[in-house]
C-alpha positions as CSV (number, residue, x, y, z in Angstrom):
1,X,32.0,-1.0,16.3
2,X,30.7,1.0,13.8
3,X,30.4,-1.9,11.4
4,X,28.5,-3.9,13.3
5,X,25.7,-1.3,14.2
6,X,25.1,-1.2,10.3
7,X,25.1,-4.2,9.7
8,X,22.6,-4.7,12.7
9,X,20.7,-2.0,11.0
10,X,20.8,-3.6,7.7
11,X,19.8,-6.7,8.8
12,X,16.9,-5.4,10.9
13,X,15.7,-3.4,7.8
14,X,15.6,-6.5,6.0
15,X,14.2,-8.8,7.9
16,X,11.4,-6.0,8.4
17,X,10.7,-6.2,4.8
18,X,10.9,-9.9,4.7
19,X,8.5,-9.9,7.3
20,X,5.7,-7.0,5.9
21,X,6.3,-8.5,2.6
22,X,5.4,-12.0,3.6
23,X,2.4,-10.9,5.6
24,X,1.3,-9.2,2.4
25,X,1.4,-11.9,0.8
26,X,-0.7,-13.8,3.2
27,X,-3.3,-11.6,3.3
28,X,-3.0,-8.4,1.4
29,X,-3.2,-6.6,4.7
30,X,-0.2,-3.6,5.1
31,X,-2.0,-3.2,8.7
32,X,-1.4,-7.2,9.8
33,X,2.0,-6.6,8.8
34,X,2.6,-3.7,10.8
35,X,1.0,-4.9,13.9
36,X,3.3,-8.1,13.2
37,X,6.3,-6.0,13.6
38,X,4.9,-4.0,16.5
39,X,4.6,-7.8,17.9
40,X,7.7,-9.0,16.9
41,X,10.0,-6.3,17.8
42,X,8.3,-4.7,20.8
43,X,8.1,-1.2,19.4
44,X,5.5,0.8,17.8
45,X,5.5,1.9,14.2
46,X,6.1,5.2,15.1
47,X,9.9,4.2,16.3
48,X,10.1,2.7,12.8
49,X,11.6,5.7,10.2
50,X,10.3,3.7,7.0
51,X,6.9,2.9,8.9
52,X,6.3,6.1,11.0
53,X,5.0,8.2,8.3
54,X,2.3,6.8,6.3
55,X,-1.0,8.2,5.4
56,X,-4.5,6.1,4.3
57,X,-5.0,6.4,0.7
58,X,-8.0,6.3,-1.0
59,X,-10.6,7.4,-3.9
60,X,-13.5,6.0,-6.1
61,X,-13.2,4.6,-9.4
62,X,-16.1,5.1,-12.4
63,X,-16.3,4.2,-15.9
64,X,-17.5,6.9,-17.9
65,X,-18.5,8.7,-15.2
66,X,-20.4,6.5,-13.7
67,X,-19.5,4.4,-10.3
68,X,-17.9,0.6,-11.0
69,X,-17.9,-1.4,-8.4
70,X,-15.7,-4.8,-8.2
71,X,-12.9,-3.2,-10.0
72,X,-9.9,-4.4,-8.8
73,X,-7.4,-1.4,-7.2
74,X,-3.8,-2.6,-7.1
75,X,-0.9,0.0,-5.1
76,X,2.3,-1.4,-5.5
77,X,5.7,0.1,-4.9
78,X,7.3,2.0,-2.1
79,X,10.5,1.5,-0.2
80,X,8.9,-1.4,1.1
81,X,7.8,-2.3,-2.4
82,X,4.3,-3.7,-0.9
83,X,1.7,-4.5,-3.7
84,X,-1.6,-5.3,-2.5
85,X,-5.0,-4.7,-3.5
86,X,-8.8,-4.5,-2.8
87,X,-12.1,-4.4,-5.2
88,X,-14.3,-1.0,-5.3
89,X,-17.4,-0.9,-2.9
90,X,-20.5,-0.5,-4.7
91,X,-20.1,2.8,-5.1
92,X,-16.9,2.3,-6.7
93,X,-14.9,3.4,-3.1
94,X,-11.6,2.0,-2.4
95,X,-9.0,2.2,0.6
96,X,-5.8,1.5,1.6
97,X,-4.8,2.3,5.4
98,X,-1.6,3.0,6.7
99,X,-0.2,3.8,3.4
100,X,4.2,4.7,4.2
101,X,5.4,7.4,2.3
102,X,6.8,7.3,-0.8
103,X,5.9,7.0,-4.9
104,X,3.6,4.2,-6.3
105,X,1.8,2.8,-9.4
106,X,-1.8,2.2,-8.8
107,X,-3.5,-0.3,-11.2
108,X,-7.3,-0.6,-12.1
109,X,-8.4,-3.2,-13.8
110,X,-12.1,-3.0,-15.2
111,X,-13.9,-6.1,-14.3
112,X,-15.4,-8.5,-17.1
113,X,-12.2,-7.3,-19.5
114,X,-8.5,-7.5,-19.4
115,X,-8.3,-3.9,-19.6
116,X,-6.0,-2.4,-16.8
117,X,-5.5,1.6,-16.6
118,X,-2.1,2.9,-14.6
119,X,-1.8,5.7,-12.4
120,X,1.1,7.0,-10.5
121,X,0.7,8.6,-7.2
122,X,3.3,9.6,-4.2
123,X,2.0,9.5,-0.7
124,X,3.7,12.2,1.5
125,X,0.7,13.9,3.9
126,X,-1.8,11.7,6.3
127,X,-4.5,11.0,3.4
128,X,-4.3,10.7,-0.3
129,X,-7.6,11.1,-2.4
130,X,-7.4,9.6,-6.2
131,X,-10.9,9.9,-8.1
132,X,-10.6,7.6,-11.4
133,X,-12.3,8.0,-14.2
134,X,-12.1,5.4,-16.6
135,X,-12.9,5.9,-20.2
136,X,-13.7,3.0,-22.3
């Protein structure tokens, strides 16, 4: 009997990440594919152990010290190994909601130029505030 509840495990845990990774590729949205597996399943994030802790990431990006907007933020990684993005706000704001725990590689890309700086960042309490200052 044993056997089987593992294997039911493992095959839920997969098809969750089939499922969030898919939606993520859709629409860039982790929150879509979390309500999608709320939908799916019947059950709230919070009974999900991968899902239930997660914080909202976020931070502003400059160049040189000053704000850039439309630079392109890029979190990828995880154990769901999500990569999605968003562009700065005017200001050169960004965030990413409903961020599960765990280590990632955040990528800025300066607009106009193929420049791209890397960060890495681990997510482990409910918010996560990166400030970027690009030199260039």
């Amino acid at each position: 009997m044993k056997v089987n509840t593992t294997r039911t495990a493992l095959l839920l845990i997969l098809s969750l990440t089939v499922i969030v990774q898919t939606t993520l590729a859709l629409n860039d949205d982790f929150n879509s594919a979390v309500k999608l597996i709320e939908r799916f399943y019947g059950v709230k994030h919070m009974e999900i152990p991968f899902l239930a802790k997660a914080g909202i990431f976020s931070g502003t990006v400059s160049l040189n010290s000053v704000p850039l907007p439309n630079a392109k933020v890029i979190l990828t990684g995880g154990a769901l190994r999500i990569n999605v993005s968003t562009l700065s706000s005017s200001t050169g704001s960004f965030s990413f909601g409903s961020v599960p725990y765990g280590t990632y590689t955040v990528t800025v890309s300066i607009p106009g130029t193929t420049t791209n700086a890397y960060y890495s960042m681990s997510m482990s309490g409910t918010a996560k505030v990166l400030n970027l200052d690009l030199q260039y």
